[in-house]
C-alpha positions in Angstrom: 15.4 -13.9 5.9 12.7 -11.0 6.9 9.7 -12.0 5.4 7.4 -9.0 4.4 3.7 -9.2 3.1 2.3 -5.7 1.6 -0.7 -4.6 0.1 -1.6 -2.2 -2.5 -5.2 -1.2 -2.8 -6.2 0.8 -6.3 -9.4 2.8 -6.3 -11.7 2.8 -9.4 -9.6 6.7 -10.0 -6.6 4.4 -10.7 -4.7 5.8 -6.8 -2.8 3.5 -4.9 -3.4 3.3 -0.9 0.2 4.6 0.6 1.1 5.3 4.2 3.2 7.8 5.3 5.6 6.3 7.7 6.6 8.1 11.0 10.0 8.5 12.8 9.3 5.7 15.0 9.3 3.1 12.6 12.3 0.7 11.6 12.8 0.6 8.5 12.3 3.6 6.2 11.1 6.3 9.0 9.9 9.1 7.3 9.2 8.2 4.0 6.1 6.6 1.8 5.6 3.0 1.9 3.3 0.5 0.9 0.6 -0.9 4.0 1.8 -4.3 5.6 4.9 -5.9 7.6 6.7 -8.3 9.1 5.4 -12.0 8.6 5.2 -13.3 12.1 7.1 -16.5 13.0 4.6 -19.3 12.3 2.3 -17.3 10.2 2.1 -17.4 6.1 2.6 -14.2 4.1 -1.5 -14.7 3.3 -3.1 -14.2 6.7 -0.1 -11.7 7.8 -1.5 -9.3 4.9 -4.9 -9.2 5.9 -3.7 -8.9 9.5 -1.4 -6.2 8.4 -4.2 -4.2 6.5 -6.6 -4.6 9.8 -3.9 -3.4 11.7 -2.7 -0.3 10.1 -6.1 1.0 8.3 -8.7 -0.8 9.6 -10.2 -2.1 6.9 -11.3 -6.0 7.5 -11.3 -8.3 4.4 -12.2 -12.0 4.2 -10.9 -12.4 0.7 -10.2 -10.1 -2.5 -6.2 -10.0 -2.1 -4.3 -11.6 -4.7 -1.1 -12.3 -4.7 1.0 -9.8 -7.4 5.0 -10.4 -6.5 7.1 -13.1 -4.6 10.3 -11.2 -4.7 13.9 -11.2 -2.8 14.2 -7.3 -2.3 17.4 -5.9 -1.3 17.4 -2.7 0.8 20.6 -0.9 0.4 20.9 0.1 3.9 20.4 -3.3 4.9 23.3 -6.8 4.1 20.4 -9.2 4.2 17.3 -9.1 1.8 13.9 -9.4 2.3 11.6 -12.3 1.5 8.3 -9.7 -0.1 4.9 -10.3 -1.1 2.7 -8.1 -2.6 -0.9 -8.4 -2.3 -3.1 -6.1 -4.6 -7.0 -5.3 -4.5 -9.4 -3.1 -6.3 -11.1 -1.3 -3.8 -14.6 1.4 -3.6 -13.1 2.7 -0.3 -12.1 5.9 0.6 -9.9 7.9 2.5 -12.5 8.5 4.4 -12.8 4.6 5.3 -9.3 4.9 6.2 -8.4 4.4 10.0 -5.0 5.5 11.0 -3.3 2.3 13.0 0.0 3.4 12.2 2.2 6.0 10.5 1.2 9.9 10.3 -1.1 9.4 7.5 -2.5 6.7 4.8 -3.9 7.8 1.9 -4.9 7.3 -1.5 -2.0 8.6 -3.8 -2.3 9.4 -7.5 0.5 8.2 -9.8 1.6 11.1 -10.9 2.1 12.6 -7.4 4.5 9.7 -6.6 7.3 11.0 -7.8 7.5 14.6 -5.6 7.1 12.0 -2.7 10.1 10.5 -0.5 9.5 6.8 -0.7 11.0 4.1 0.3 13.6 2.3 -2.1 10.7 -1.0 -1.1 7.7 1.4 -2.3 9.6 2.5 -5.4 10.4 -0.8 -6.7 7.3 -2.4 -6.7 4.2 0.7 -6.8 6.1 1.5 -9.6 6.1 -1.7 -11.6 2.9 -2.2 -10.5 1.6 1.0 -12.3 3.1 -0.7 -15.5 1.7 -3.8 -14.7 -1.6 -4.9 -16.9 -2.3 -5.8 -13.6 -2.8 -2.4 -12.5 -5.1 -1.8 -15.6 -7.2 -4.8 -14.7 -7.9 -3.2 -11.2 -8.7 0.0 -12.5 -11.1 -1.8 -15.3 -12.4 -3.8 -12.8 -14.0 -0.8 -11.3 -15.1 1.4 -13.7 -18.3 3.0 -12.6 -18.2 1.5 -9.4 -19.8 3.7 -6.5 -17.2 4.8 -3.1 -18.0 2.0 -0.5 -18.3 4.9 2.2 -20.6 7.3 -0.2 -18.1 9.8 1.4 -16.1 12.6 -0.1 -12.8 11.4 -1.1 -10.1 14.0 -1.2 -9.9 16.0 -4.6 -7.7 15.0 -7.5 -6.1 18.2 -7.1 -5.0 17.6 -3.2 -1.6 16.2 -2.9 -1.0 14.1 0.3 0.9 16.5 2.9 4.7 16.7 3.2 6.4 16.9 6.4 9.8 17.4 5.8 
């Protein structure tokens, strides 16, 4: 079975970090999806998501992920399942922190604007259970009045991440 490690980082506005995927990628090309991958053989689904999250945004942790979801997901494209976890973090970054290692764009996303966006069924499933989560509301507790890591700018609430159709 696939084994997939993800990671869902919520700023103290209560957005969730999403990447737009590109046409090049294998599963879900186009669409919204959470950061993270494959597990590599003879790696656990811990170290993969911090390699993962290096990889695609360039943000380096030691710590802070905890584990949210151990779950078979079924794509319905696909006749085998995949073997997910699903590591979440309160963050102070920024999209502005944000380095682009993969996929057209990745961005912080407010809930609301999740559902004019073409996600992936993967994305779907899980951001959305984790915005019902108290989970989710711990996160966003958690960083109540906390300052952006960056000091930067982040994009308005009003600015919805670009659609390429």
């Amino acid at each position: 079975m696939t084994r997939i490690s993800v990671i869902v980082l919520v700023d103290a506005r209560g957005w969730v970090l999403l990447q737009e995927r590109d046409e090049h990628a294998p599963l879900s090309p186009d669409k919204w999806g959470m950061v993270g991958g494959h597990v590599e053989d003879g790696e656990e689904f811990e170290p993969a998501a911090y390699r993962e999250l290096e990889e695609e945004t360039g943000v380096h942790l030691e710590g802070g992920l905890r584990l949210w979801r151990a779950e078979t997901f079924q794509y319905p494209e696909r006749d085998e399942p995949f073997d997910y976890r699903v590591w979440v973090a309160g963050t102070t970054l920024t999209d502005a922190d944000i380095v682009i290692g993969e996929g057209r764009q990745i961005v912080f996303v407010a809930p609301e604007s999740l559902v004019g966006l073409d996600t992936s069924h993967s994305c779907r499933h899980f951001v959305t259970e984790l915005l019902t989560s108290p989970t989710y509301r711990d996160l966003v507790d958690g960083l109540a009045g906390a300052p952006p890591a960056s000091g930067g700018a982040s994009r308005p609430a009003t600015r919805e991440p670009s659609h390429r159709r």
